[in-house]
PAFI-943805 format. One line per 8 residues: number of its first residue (from 0); for each residue x, y, z of N, C-alpha, C. Coordinates in steps of 0.1 Angstrom, whole numbers, plus 5000, padded with zeros to 4 digits. Layout:
NUM = X Y Z X Y Z X Y Z ~ ...
***
This chain:
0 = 1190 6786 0425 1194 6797 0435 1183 6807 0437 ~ 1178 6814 0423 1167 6822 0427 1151 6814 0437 ~ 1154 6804 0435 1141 6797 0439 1145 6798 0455 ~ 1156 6793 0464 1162 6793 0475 1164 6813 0481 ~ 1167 6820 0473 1162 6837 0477 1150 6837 0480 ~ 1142 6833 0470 1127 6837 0473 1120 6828 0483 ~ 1122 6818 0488 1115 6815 0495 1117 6821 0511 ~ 1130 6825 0511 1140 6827 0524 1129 6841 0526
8 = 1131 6850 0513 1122 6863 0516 1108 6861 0521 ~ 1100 6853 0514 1095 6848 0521 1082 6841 0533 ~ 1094 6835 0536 1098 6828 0553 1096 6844 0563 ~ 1106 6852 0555 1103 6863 0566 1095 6872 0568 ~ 1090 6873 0551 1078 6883 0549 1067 6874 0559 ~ 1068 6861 0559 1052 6852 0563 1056 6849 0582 ~ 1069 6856 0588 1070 6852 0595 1062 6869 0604 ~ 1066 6881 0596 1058 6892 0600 1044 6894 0598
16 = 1038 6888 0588 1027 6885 0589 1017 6878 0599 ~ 1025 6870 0606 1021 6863 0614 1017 6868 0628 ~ 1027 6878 0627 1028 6886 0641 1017 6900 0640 ~ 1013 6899 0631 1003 6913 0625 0986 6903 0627 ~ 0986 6893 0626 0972 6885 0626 0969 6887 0641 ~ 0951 6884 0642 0947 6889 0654 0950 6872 0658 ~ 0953 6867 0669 0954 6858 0673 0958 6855 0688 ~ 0950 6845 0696 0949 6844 0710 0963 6840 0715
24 = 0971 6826 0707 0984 6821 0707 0993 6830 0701 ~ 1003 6821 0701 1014 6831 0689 1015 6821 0677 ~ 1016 6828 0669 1014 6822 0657 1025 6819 0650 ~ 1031 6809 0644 1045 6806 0632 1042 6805 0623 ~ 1052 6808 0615 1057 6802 0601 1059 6792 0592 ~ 1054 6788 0583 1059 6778 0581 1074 6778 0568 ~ 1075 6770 0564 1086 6766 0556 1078 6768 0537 ~ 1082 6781 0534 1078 6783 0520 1080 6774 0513
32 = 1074 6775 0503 1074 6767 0492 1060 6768 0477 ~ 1071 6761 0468 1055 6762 0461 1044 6750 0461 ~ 1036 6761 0461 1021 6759 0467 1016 6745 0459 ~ 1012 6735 0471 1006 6721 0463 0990 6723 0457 ~ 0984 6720 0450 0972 6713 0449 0961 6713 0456 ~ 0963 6712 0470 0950 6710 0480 0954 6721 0488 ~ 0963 6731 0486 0961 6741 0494 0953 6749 0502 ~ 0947 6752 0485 0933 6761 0490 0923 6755 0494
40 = 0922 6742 0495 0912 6737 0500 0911 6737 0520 ~ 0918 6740 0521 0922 6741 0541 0920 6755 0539 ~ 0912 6766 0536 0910 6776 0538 0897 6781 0529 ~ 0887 6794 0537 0874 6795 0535 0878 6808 0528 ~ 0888 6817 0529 0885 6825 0523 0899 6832 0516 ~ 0898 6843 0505 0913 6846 0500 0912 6863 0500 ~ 0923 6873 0504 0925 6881 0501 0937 6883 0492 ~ 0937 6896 0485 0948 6899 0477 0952 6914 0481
48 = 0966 6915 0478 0967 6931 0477 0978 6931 0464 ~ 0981 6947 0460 0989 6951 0445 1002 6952 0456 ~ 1012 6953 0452 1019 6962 0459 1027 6971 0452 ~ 1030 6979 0459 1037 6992 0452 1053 6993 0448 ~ 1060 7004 0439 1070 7000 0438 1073 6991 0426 ~ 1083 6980 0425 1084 6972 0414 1076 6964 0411 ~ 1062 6960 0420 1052 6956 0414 1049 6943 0422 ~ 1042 6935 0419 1043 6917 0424 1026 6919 0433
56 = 1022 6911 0438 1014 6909 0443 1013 6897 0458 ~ 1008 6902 0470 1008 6893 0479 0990 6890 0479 ~ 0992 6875 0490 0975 6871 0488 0978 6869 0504 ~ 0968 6861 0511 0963 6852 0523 0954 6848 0522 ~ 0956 6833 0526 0943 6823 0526 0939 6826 0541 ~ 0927 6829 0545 0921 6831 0556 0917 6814 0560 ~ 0916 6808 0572 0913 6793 0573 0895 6793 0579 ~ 0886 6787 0581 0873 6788 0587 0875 6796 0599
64 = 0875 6790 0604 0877 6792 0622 0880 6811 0622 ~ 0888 6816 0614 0891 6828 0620 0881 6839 0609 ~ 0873 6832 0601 0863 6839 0590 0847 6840 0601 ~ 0845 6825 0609 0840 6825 0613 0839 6829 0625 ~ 0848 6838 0632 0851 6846 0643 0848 6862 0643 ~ 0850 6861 0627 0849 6879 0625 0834 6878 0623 ~ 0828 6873 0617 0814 6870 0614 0805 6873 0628 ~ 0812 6865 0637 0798 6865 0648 0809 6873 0662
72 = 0812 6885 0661 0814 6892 0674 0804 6901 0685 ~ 0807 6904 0695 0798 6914 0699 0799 6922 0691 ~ 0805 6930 0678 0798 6944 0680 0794 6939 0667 ~ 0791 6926 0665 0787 6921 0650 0798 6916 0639 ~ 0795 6918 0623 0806 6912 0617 0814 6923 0613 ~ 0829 6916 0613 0840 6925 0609 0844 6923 0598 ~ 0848 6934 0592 0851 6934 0576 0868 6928 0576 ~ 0870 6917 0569 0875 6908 0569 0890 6913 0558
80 = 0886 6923 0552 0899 6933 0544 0905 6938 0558 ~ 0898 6947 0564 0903 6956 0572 0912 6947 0589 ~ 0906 6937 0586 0915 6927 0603 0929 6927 0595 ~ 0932 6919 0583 0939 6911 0578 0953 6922 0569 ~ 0946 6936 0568 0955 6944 0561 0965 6945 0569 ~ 0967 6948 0583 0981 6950 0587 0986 6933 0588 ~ 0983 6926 0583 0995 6916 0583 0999 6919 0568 ~ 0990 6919 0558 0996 6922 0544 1006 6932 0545
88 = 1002 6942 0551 1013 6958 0554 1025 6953 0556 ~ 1025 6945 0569 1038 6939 0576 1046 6930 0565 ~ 1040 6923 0558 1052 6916 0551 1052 6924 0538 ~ 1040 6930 0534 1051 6940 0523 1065 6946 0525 ~ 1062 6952 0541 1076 6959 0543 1089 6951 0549 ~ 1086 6941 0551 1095 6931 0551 1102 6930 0537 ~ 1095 6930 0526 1097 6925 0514 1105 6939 0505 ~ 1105 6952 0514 1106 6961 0510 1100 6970 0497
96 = 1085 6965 0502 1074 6971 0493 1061 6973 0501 ~ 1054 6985 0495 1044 6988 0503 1032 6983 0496 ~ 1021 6979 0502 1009 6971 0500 0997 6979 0501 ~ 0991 6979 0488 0977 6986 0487 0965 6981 0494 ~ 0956 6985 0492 0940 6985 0500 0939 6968 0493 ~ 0937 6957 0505 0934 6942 0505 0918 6944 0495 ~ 0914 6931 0489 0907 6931 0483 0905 6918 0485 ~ 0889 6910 0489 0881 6899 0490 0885 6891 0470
104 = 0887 6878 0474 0887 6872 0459 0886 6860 0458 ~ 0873 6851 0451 0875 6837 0449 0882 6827 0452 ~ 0880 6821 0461 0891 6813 0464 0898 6802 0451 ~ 0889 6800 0441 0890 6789 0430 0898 6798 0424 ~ 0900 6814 0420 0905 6823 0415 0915 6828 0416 ~ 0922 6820 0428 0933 6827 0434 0947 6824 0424 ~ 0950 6816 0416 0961 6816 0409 0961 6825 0396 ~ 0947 6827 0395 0940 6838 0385 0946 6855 0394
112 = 0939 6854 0402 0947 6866 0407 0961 6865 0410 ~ 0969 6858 0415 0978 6861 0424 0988 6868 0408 ~ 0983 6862 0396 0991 6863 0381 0999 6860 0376 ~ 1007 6851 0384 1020 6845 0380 1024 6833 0393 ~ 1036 6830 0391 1035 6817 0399 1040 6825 0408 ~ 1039 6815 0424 1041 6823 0439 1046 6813 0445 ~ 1048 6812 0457 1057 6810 0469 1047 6810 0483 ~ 1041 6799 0488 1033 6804 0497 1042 6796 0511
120 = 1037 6802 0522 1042 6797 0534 1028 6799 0545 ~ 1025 6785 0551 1014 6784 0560 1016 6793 0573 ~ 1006 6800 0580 1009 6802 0594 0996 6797 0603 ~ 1004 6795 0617 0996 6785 0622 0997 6787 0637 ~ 0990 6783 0642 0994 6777 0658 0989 6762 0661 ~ 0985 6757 0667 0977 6745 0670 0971 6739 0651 ~ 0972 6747 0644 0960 6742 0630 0968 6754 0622 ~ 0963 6753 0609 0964 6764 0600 0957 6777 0605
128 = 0960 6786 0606 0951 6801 0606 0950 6807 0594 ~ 0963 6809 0582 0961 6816 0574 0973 6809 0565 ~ 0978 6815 0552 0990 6810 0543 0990 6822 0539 ~ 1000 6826 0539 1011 6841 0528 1014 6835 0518 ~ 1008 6843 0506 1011 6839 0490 1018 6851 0489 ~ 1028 6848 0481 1040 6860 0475 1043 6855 0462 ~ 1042 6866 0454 1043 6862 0438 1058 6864 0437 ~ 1068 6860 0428 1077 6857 0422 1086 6873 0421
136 = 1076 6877 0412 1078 6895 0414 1079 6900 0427 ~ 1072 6898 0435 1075 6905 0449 1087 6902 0455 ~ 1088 6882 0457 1098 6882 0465 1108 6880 0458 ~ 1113 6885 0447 1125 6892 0442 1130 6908 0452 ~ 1143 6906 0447 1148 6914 0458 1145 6932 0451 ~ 1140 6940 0458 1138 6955 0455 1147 6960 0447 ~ 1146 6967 0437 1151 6972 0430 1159 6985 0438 ~ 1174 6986 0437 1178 6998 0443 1177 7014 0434
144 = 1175 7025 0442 1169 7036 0436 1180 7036 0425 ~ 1175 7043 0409 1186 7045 0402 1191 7060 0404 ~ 1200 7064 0400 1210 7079 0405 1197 7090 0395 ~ 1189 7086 0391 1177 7096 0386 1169 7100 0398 ~ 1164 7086 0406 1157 7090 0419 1162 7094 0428 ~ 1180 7101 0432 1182 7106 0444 1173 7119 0445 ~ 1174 7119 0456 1171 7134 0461 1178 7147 0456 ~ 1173 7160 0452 1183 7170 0456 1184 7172 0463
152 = 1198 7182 0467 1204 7189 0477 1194 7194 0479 ~ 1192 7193 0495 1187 7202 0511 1173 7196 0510 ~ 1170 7179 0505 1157 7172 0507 1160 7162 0511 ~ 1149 7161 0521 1149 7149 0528 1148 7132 0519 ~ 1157 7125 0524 1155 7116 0517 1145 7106 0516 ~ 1138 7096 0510 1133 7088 0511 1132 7076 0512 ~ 1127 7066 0517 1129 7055 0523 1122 7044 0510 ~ 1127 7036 0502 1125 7023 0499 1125 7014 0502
160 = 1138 7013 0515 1140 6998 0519 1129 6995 0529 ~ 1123 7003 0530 1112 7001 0544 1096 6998 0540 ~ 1097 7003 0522 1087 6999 0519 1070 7009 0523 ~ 1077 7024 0528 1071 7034 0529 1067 7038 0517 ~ 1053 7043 0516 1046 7050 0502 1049 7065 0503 ~ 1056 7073 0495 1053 7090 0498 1039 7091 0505 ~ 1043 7101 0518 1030 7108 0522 1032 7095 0534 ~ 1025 7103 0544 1018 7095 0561 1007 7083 0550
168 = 1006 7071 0562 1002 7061 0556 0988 7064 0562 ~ 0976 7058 0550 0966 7058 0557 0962 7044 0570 ~ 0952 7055 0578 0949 7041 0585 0940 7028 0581 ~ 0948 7017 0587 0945 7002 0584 0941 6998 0597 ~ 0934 6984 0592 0933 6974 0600 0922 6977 0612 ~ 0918 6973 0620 0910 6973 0631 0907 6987 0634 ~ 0915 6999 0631 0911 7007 0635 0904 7019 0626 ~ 0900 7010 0613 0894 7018 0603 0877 7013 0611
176 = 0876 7005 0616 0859 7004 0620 0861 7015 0634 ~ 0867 7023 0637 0866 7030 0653 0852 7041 0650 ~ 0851 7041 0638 0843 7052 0629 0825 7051 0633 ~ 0829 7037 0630 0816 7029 0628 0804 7032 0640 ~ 0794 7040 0633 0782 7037 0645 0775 7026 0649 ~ 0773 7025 0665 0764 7012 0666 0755 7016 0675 ~ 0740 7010 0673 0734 7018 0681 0735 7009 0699 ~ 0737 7020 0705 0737 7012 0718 0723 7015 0730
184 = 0715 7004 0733 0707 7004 0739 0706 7000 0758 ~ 0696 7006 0765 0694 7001 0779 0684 6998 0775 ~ 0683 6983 0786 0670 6973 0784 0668 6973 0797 ~ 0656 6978 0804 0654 6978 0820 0643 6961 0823 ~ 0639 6960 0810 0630 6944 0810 0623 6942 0801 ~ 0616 6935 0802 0605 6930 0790 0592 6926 0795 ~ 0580 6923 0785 0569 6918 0789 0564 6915 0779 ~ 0556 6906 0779 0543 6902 0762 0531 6907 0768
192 = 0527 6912 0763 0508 6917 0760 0502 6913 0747 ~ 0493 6912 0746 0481 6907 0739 0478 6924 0731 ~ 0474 6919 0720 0472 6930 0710 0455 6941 0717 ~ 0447 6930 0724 0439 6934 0725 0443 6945 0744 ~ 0449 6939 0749 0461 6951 0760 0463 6958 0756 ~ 0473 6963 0747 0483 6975 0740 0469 6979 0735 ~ 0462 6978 0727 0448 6985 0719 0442 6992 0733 ~ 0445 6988 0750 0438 6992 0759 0451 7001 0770
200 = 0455 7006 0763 0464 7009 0770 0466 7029 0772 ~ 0465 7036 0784 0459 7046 0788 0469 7058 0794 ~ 0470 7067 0794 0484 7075 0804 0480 7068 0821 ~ 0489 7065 0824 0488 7062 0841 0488 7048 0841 ~ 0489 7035 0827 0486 7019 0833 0502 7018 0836 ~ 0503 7008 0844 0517 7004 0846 0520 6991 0839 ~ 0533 6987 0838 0533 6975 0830 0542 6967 0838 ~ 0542 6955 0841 0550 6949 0843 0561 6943 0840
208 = 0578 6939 0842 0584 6941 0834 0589 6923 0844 ~ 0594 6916 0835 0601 6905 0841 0616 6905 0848 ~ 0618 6919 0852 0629 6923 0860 0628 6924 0874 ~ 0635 6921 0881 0627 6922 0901 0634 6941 0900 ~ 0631 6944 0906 0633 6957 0915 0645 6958 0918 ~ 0655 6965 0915 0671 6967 0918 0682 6959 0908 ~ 0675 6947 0901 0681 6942 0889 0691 6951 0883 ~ 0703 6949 0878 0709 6959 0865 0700 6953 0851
216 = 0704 6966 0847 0696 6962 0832 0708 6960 0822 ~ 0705 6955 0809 0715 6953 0800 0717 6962 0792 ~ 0728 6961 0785 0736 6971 0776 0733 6961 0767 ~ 0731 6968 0750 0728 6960 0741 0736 6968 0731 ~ 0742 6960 0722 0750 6971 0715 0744 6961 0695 ~ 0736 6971 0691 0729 6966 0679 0724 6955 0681 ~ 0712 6955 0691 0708 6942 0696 0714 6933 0702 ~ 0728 6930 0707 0735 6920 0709 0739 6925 0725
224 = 0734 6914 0735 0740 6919 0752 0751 6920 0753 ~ 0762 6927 0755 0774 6929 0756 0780 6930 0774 ~ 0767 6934 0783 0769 6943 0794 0758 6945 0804 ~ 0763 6947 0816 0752 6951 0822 0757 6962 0833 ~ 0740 6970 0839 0746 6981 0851 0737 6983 0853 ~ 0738 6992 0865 0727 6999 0875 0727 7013 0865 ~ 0713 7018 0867 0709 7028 0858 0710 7043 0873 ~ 0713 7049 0863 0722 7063 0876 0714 7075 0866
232 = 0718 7086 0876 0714 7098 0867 0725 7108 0867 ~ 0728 7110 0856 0736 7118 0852 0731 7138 0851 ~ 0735 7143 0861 0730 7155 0855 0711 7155 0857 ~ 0706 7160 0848 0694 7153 0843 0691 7141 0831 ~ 0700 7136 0827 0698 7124 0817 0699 7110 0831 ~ 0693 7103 0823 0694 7087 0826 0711 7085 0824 ~ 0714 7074 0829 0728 7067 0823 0731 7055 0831 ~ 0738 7046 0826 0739 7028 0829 0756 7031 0839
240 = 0761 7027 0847 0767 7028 0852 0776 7012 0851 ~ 0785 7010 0846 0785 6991 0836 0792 6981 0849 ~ 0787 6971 0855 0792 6966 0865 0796 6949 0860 ~ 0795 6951 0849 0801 6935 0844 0800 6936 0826 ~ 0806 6931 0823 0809 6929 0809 0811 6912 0809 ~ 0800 6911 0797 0798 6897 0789 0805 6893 0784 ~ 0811 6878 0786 0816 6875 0775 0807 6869 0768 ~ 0815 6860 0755 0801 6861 0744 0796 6843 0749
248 = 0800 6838 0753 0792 6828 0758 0781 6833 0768 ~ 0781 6843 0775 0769 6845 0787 0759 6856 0779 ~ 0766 6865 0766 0759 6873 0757 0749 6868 0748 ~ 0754 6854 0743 0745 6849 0733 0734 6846 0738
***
């Protein structure tokens, strides 16, 4: 019977998780269970998180394909804790527990971490994307508050079943990189010269640039073309005016 609870929890923790992954399709659930043998072998990478509350631990097997997506974007690679934490978030609170800062971990290591036996459920679209590991402890059912933790009179109560931590939650996921500087460049053209050129080179030479005359120039964002526009003047500064945006096949 407990083995039929826990898996059901779950199914639902791994079915909100699912809905929290960046993904082009829509992604499902699969049918929990415990975890075979070649599991970890259909996946490149493993996160973990603690979670809060009565304790337990959740994981996700990351699969290639979506390790190798964060890896190579325009604005470069994405930190692979920070995509994947709001699905961990999501099915903590499913589970009615809140989930600490994700943490990168050996994939050969993962039964070493996860610390006790778990419950995993695949998610997918077309292929595997990821698997939700829930330890034993987690998807046990929440401990209800004992008559020590109510509240006093004229305070606001607090929320366990939701799996809220005291205090506003910090920000996760995709929008912990908004921070992130990157240098963004205008490219009006290019040219090669000979060392013995540039060694000859004077106020007033002109250079010529492999761009025709009226061309937009590129937007490069940490070296990588993302963009292009007609160069405008702002005020007195320069400025790119953006008349098409790359995708990454015309970018590479």
């Amino acid at each position: 019977m407990t083995d039929i609870v826990e898996t059901q929890v779950t199914e639902s923790a791994a079915v909100a998780a699912a809905a929290a992954l960046p993904s082009v399709d829509a992604l499902t659930a699969g049918p929990a269970e415990r975890p075979s043998p070649v599991l970890v072998s259909a996946f490149a990478a493993a996160v973990v998180a603690d979670l809060g509350g009565a304790g337990g631990r959740i994981g996700l097997l990351v699969a290639p394909g979506l390790v190798a997506a964060l890896a190579d974007t325009p604005l470069g690679e994405l930190d692979l804790t920070a995509v994947v934490q709001p699905a961990l978030d999501a099915a903590a609170e499913q589970l009615g527990r809140s989930a600490q800062g994700a943490r990168i971990v050996e994939l050969g290591a993962i039964d070493l971490e996860m610390g006790e036996t778990y419950i995993a459920s695949v998610i997918a679209d077309s292929a595997p994307v990821a698997a939700l590991l829930v330890s034993d402890t987690a998807a046990a059912p929440a401990p209800a508050p004992s008559a020590s933790d109510a509240p006093f009179v004229g305070t606001a109560p607090t929320s366990t079943a939701a799996g809220l931590a005291d205090g506003p939650r910090p920000a996760r996921g995709i929008e912990m990189l908004h921070g992130v500087i990157m240098d963004v460049t205008v490219e009006l053209g290019r040219t090669q010269m000979s060392v013995r050129d540039l060694l000859a080179l004077t106020p007033g030479t002109v250079l010529e640039l492999d761009r025709a005359a009226g061309s937009p120039a590129d937007l490069l964002v940490n070296g990588r073309l993302i963009a292009r526009g007609e160069v405008v003047v702002v005020d007195e500064d320069f400025g790119l005016r953006v008349t098409e945006i790359l995708d990454d096949n015309a970018g590479a």
